[in-house]
N, C-alpha and C positions, 0 to 999 in steps of 0.2 A: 504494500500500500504506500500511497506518496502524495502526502497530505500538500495542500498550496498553500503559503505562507500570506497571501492576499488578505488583512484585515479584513478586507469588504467583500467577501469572496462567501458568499452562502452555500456552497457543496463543494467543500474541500478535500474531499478523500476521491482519489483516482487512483486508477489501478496502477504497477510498477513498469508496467510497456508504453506509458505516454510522458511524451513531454515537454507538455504543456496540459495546464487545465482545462478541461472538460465544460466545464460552466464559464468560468471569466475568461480563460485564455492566457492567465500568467502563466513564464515558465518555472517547470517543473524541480529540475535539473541547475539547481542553483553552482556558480560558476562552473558549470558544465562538470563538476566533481562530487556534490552533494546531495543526498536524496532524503527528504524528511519523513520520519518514519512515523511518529508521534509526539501528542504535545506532554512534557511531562509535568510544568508549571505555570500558572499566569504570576506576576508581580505588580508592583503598583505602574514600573516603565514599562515592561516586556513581556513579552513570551518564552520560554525554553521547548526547546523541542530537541528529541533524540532525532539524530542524523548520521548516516552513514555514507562515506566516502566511498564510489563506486570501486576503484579501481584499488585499493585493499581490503575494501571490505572494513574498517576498523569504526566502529561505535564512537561516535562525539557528539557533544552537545551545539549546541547555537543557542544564541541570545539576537532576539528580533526586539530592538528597539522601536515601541508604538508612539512616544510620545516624540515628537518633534521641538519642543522648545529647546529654545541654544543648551541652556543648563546640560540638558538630560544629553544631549547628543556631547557635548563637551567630555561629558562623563564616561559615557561611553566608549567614547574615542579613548579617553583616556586608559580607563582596562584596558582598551587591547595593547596598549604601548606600555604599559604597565608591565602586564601576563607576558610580555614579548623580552624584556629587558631580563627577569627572574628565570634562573635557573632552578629551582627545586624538586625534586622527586615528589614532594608533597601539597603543591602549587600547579593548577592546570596550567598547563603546555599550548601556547599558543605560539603560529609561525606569525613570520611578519606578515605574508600574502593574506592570511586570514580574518581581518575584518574588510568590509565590503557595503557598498550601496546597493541594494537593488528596488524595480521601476515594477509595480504590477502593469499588466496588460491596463492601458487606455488612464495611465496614471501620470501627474509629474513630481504625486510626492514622493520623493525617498526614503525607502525603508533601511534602515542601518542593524546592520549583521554581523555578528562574531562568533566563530567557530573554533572551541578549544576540546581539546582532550576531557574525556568523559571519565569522572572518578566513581567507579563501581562502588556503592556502599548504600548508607545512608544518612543523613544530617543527622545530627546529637537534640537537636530537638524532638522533630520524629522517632530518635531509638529512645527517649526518653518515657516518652508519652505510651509505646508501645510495647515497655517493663513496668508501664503504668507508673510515671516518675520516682519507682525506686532508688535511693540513691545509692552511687558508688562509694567504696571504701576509700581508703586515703591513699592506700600503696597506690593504688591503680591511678589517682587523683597525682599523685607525688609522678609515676611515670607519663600520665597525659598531660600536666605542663612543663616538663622537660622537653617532648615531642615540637608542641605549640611556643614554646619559644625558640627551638632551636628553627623554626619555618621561620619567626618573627624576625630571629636574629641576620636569617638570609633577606627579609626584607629591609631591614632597617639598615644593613652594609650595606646597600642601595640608594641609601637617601630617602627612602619610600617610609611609609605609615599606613596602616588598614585603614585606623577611623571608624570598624563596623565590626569591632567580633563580638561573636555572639553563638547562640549554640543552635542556631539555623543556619550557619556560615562555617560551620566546622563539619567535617565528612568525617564519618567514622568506614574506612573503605571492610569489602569482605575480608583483608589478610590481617586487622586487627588495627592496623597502622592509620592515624590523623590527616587529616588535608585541609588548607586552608583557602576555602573558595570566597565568589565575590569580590574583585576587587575594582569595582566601580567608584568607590567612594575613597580611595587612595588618596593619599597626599604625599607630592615630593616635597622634599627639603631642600631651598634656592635661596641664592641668596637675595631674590625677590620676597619669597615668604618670610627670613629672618630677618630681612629690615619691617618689612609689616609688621609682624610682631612685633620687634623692639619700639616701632612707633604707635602702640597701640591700638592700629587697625584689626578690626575683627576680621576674621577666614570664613567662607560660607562653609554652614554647621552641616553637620550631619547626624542628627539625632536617633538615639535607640533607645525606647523606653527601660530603664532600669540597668543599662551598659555602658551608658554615656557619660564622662565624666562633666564636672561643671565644667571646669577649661574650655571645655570642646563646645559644649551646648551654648558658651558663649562666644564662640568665633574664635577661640587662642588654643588649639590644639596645637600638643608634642608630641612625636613618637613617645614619650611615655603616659600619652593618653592611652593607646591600647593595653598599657599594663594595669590599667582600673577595669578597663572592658574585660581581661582577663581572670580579673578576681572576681568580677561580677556574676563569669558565667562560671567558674568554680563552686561557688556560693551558692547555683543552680543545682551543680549537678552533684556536690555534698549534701543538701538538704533536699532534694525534689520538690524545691518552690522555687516559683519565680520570686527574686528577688524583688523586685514590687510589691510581694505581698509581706515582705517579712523589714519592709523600712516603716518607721514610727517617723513621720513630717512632725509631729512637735517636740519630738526629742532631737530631730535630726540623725536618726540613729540608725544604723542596718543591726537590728536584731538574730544573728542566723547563726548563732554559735549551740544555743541550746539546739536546734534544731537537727545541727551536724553531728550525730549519732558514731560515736569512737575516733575523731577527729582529734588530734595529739592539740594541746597546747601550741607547740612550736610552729606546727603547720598553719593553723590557726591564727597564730601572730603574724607568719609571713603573707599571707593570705590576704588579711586585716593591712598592710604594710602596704599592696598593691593596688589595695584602694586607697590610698591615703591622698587627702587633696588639698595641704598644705606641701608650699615648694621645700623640697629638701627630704621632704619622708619617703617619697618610691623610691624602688632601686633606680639607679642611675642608667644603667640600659640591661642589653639582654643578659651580657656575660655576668654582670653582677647578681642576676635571678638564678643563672645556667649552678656559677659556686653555690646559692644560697642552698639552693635543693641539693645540691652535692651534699652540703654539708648535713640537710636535715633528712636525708636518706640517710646516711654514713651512724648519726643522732638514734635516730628510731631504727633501722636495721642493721645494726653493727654487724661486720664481718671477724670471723673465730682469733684475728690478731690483725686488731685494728694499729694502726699506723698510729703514733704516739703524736699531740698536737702540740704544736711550742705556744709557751706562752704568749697571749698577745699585752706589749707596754700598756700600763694604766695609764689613761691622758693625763695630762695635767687640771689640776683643779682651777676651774674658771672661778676669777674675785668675786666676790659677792658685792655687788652694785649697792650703796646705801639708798635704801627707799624715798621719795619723795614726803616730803612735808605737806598734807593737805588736810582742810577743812575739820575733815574726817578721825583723823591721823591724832589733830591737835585738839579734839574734843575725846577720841578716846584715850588718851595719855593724862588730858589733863582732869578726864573725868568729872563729876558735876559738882562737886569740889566747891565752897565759897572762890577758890581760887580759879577754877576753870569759869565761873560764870562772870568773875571778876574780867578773866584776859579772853571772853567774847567778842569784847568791842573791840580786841587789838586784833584778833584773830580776823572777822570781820574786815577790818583795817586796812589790812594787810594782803588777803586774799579778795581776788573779784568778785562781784555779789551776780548771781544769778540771771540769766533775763529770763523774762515773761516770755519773747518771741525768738525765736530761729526761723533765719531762711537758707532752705538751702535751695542752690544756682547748681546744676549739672555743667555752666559753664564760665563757674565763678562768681567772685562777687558776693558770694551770700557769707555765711556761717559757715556753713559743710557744703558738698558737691553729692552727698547721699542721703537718703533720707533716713536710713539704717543708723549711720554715723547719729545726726539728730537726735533721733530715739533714743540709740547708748547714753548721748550727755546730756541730756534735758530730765529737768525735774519735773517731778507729777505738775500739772497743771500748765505746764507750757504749752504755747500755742507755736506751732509748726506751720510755714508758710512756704510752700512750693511751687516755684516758680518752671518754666517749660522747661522739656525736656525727657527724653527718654530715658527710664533710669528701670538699668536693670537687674531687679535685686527681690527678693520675701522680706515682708515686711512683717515682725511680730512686736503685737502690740502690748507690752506691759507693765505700764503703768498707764493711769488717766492724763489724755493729752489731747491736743487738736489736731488734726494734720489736714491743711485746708489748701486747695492748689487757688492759684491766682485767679483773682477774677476775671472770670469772660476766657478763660485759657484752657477748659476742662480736654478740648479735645489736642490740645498741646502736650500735656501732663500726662504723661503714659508709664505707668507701674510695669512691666512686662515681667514676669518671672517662670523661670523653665525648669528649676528642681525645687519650687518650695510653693505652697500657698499664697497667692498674692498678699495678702492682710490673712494675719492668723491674731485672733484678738485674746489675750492671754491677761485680763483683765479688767476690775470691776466695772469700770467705766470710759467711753471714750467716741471722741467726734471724727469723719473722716466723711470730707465734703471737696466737690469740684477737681473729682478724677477719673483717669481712665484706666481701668485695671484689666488689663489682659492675660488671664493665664495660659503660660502657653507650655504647660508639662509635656508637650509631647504626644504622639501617636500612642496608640495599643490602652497599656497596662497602668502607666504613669496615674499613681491616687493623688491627687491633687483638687484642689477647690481653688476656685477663684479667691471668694473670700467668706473664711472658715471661721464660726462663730461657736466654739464649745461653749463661752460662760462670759455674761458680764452685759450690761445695755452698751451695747454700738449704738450709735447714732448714723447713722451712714446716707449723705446726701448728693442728691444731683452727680452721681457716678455713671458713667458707659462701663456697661462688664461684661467680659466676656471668657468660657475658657471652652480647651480644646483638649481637655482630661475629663474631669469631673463634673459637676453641677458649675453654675457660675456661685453660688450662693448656698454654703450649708450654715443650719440652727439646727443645733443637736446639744442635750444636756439640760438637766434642770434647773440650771440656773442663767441657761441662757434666754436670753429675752429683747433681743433689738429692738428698732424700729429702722425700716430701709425707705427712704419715701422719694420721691421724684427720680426714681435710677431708672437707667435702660438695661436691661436683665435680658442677655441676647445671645445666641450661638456659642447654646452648651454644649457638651458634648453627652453629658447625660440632660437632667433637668437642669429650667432656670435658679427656681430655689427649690430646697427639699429639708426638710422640717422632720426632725425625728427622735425621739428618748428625751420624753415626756419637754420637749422648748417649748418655747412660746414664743413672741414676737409681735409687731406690725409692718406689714407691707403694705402700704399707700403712694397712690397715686404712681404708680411703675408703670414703664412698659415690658411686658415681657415677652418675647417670641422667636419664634424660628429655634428652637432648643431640638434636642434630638426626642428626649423623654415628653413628660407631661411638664408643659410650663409650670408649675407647682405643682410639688409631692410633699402627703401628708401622712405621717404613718409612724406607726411604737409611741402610741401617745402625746405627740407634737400637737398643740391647743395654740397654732398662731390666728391671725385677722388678718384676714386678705380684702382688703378696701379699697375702692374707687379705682383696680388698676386693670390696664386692656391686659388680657391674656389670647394670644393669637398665634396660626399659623406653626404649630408646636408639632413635631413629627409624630405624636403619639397625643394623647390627653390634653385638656385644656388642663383642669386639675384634677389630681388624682390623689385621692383618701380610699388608704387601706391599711390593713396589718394593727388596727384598733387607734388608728387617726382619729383625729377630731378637730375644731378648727372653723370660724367663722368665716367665709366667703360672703361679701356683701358689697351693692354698689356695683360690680364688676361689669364688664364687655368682654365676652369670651366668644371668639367665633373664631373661625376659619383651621380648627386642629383638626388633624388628620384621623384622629379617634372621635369617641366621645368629649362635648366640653366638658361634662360635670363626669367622672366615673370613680363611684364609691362600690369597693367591693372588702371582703375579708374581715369583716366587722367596724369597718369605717362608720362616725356617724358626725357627719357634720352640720352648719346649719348654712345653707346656703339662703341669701335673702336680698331681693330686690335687683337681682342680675340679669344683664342681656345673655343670652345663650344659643346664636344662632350661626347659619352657616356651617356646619361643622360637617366633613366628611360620613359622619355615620349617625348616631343618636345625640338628641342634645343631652340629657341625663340617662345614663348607665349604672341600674343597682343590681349587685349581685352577690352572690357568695356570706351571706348571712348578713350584710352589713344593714346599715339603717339610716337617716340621715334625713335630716327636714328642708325642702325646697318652698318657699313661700314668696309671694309677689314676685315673680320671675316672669320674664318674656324668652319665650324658648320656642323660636319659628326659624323658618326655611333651612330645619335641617336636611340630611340625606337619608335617613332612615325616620326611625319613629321619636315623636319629639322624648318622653320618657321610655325606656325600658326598664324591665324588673325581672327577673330569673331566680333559681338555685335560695329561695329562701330570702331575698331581697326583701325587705320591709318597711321603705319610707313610707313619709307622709308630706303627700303636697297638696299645698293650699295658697287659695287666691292667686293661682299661674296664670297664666295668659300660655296656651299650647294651642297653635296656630300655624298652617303654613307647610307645614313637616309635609314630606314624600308619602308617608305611609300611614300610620295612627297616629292617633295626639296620644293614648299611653297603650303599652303592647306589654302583657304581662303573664309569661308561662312558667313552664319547667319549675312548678313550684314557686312561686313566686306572690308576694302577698303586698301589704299597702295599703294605706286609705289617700283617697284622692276627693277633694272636698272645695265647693266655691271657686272652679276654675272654669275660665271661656276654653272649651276643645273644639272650637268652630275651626273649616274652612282647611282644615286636613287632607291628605291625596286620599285617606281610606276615614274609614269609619273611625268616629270620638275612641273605642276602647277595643281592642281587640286581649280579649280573657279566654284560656284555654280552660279543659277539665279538670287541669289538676292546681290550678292557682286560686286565688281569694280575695278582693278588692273590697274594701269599705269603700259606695261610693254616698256621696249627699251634695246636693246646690250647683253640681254642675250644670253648664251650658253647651250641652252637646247641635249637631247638625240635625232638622229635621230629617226623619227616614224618607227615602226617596220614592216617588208613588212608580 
């Protein structure tokens, strides 16, 4: 069989005696040497396809570049010149003739092609998942990054850097032995890149959720960034979790040592060493990782007459710096003393008094040039004034303070953070007004919140929010309780906010839309007020109450979600009251799975389905609706399904006021249904 590589090509599989296709007409017979046999991966750029060279007969892969923007073709190109420079046994093999453009039949755009040597095996992710992530021991852990850095170390005598490992990127072949694939997202080392760096210019990132170091996620990656992506994916495949599920964001912490089950101390430390993302803590390159494992093999598997070690000189003892004289210092020395309250006023005196305000400039001029830095030196009550600028940093908030961006400048003021919470609020109380908070943790797996509220009244005003991990907006904890009011709540990657373990809060006057979930999620007891704000356009729910949710909705405009706007299921019971509820892909209220939940003075028309539904044990109670308009019923109530529905207009519906099965239950009274039709 000899598939066409024609993106546009609707009957791609032709027999192996033609060539050319059948249907489009592209050739077959790619540079007259190649024959595609099947596809064995799609990616987010390309295609891979097993391919066989006619004239040896030898199994290789190809890589079809689909995406044409410069970027991706740059890249591209790049691999192949890459794969072509690298000699390794454990690194596919490509010739220089082997990347190529080709033209489908009746086409002028170019498809871009690379054909390497095909590693028989399978990805460490896949063999992972397919011993059902049990983890590996340590020996075998102690000989697989020996393996992987001795491939690394042939890259890095090159000048080169991965930038991507990862344990989808790593071949475990059938004869036992590692390979290190992927090398698209390579970087050389020039001395164009090392003056960029030394000038502070950022490198275009290449991010991997839970591999990526911070360096890198922020444009300033070193070949000793893959020795963090190295520990990462150790960390994987010692505990059989992905490392994104075992990092704690408000400790900042990778949790994964209990979890590494007979894992030595020492290994452990060197491991911990590889992640390390202060300059000076990794090893310094490969050779220095190649001895360390020498050495903690040699440690945990001694040989019957081990080689005797010389001692190594004890450094010299560094002077101990005398500590500075502060505030602090001179009230704990002098303690509260008739004498220490006496030399107050000299202390005082002496040292600078406080300010009320800091500003910080990203491009001088102010206080700080972070807004991090601010927070460190401001005392409770300060107000914090930030001025334009991109500043890219997690911001946690702990103590009471104002962080207020300049006036009229909100869409200037951009938060952007890729390994931390944009605002993590870690305290009683605090304001944070006229920004734009971007989360940007990354693809996949990255746990992340825009901005993450476990405890304490935020005040949070006139914000754009947005992330592309998590919710834009979590309230979670009993003591949490904001108020978020004029913000734009927009392109989650799950929900806009989501409210959970027993919070509270208020959200007024938002926009919130286009989220991937339900524009608000209500659930484990979370009792916030959702007031006067549009809810729209939401790939799933408008709001969703379940899992023993509760929570006032009122005032609101919720139309145009993909779901139901209103959808309380799992013993949700909220009180929704005086809301618009229309337009909505499917039902405008969705009750189901035992929940309960009062819908009162609501306008709930021109949905797609029935304006309420009720199923599986459903049991609200709606009154004074206005249900109107809807495709189908004004209320549709089976599968068990129960409710009182009381004092509502169900005029002017595509079917009939009530559609009730055999086995459901309706209190109805004072409705306004449609005359029966004669």
């Amino acid at each position: 069989m000899s598939l066409c590589v024609n993106p546009h090509c609707l009957q791609q599989q032709n027999s192996d005696d033609e060539l050319f296709c059948l249907y489009c007409g592209s050739e077959l017979l790619l540079q007259g040497r190649y024959r595609v046999i099947s596809q064995l991966r799609r990616g987010g750029f390309g295609l891979t396809y097993r391919v066989s060279e006619i004239r040896s007969n030898i199994p290789k892969v190809l890589k079809v570049l689909i995406n044409n923007q410069s970027k991706a073709v740059e890249l591209f190109k790049q691999e192949a010149e890459v794969l072509a420079k690298l000699n390794h046994p454990d690194i596919p093999k490509v010739e220089r003739d082997d990347y190529f453009v080709y033209f489908p039949r009746n086409s002028q755009q170019p498809i871009h092609c690379l054909v390497m040597e095909k590693i028989v095996g399978m990805d460490l992710q896949q063999w992972m998942e397919n011993r059902e992530m049990r983890p590996i021991d340590q020996k075998l852990a102690i000989q697989w990054l020996r393996e992987l850095v001795t491939i690394l170390d042939q890259v890095h005598s090159q000048n080169f850097f991965h930038r991507d490992i990862k344990l989808s990127n790593i071949m475990l072949r059938a004869d036992g032995d590692l390979a290190l694939i992927d090398f698209g997202t390579v970087r050389q080392v020039t001395g164009t890149y090392q003056a960029k760096i030394a000038s502070g210019q950022n490198i275009t990132g290449i991010i991997s959720a839970g591999y990526t170091p911070p360096e890198q996620i922020n444009g300033r990656a070193e070949p000793r960034s893959d020795f963090f992506a190295l520990g990462r994916t150790f960390v994987y495949l010692l505990t059989g979790q992905d490392p994104n599920q075992l990092y704690d964001p408000v400790n900042d912490e990778l949790n994964w040592r209990r979890d590494a089950v007979g894992v030595s101390p020492t290994l452990a430390d060197f491991i911990d060493r590889l992640m390390a993302r202060l300059p000076g803590q990794p090893p310094a390159n490969t050779q220095e990782i190649l001895q360390n494992l020498a050495n903690i093999e040699r440690d945990l598997y001694p040989s019957p007459s081990p080689p005797p070690i010389p001692p190594q000189p004890i450094p010299p003892t560094s002077p101990v710096k005398p500590r500075r004289w502060t505030r602090r210092r001179f009230f704990k020395y002098l303690g509260f003393s008739s004498i220490g309250l006496a030399g107050a006023g000299l202390i005082y005196a002496i040292f600078p008094q406080r300010k009320s305000t800091l500003t910080v400039s990203k491009l001088g001029g102010g206080d700080y040039q972070t807004i991090s830095e601010a927070i460190k030196n401001a005392y409770p009550g300060t107000r914090i004034l930030v001025r334009p600028g991109l500043y890219q940093e997690g911001l946690i908030i702990d103590k009471p303070l104002e962080i207020i961006g300049e006036e009229g400048q909100k869409a200037n003021i951009i938060i952007e953070s890729t390994g931390s919470d944009c605002i993590l609020m870690q305290t009683d109380r605090a304001v944070v007004s006229g920004l734009t908070l971007r989360g940007q943790a990354g693809q996949n797996k990255k746990e992340y919140f825009a901005v993450d509220i476990p405890q304490g009244q935020l005040l949070l005003v006139d914000c754009d929010i947005t992330s592309d991990s998590l919710s834009c907006v979590a309230i979670h904890g009993s003591t949490a309780n904001p108020v978020i009011r004029q913000c734009k709540i927009h392109d989650g990657k799950q929900g806009g906010v989501v409210v959970w373990k027993n919070a509270q809060g208020t959200v007024e006057d938002c926009d919130i839309y286009d989220n991937a979930l339900a524009g608000v999620n209500i659930k484990e007891g979370g009792n916030p007020v959702i007031r006067q704000c549009k809810i729209h356009n939401s790939k799933q729910g408008g709001v969703l109450v379940y899992n023993n949710g509760q929570g006032t909705v009122e005032d609101c405009d919720i139309y145009g979600n993909a779901l139901a706007g209103i959808e309380i299921r799992q013993g949700g019971n909220p009180a929704i009251r005086q809301c618009k509820i229309h337009d909505g892909k499917q039902n405008g209220v969705f009750v189901y799975n035992n929940a309960q939940g009062t819908v009162e003075d609501c306008d709930i028309f021109a949905n797609a389905y029935s304006g309420v539904e009720i199923k599986d044990g459903g049991n609200p109670l709606i009154r004074q609706c206005r249900i109107n308009q809807n495709k189908y019923n004004a209320v549709y109530v089976h599968d068990k399904g129960a409710g009182t529905v009381e004092n509502c207009d169900l005029t002017g519906n595509g079917s009939s006021a009530f559609d009730i099965d055999s086995t459901s239950q309706v209190q109805r009274s004072g409705n306004k249904e449609d005359s029966p039709k004669s």
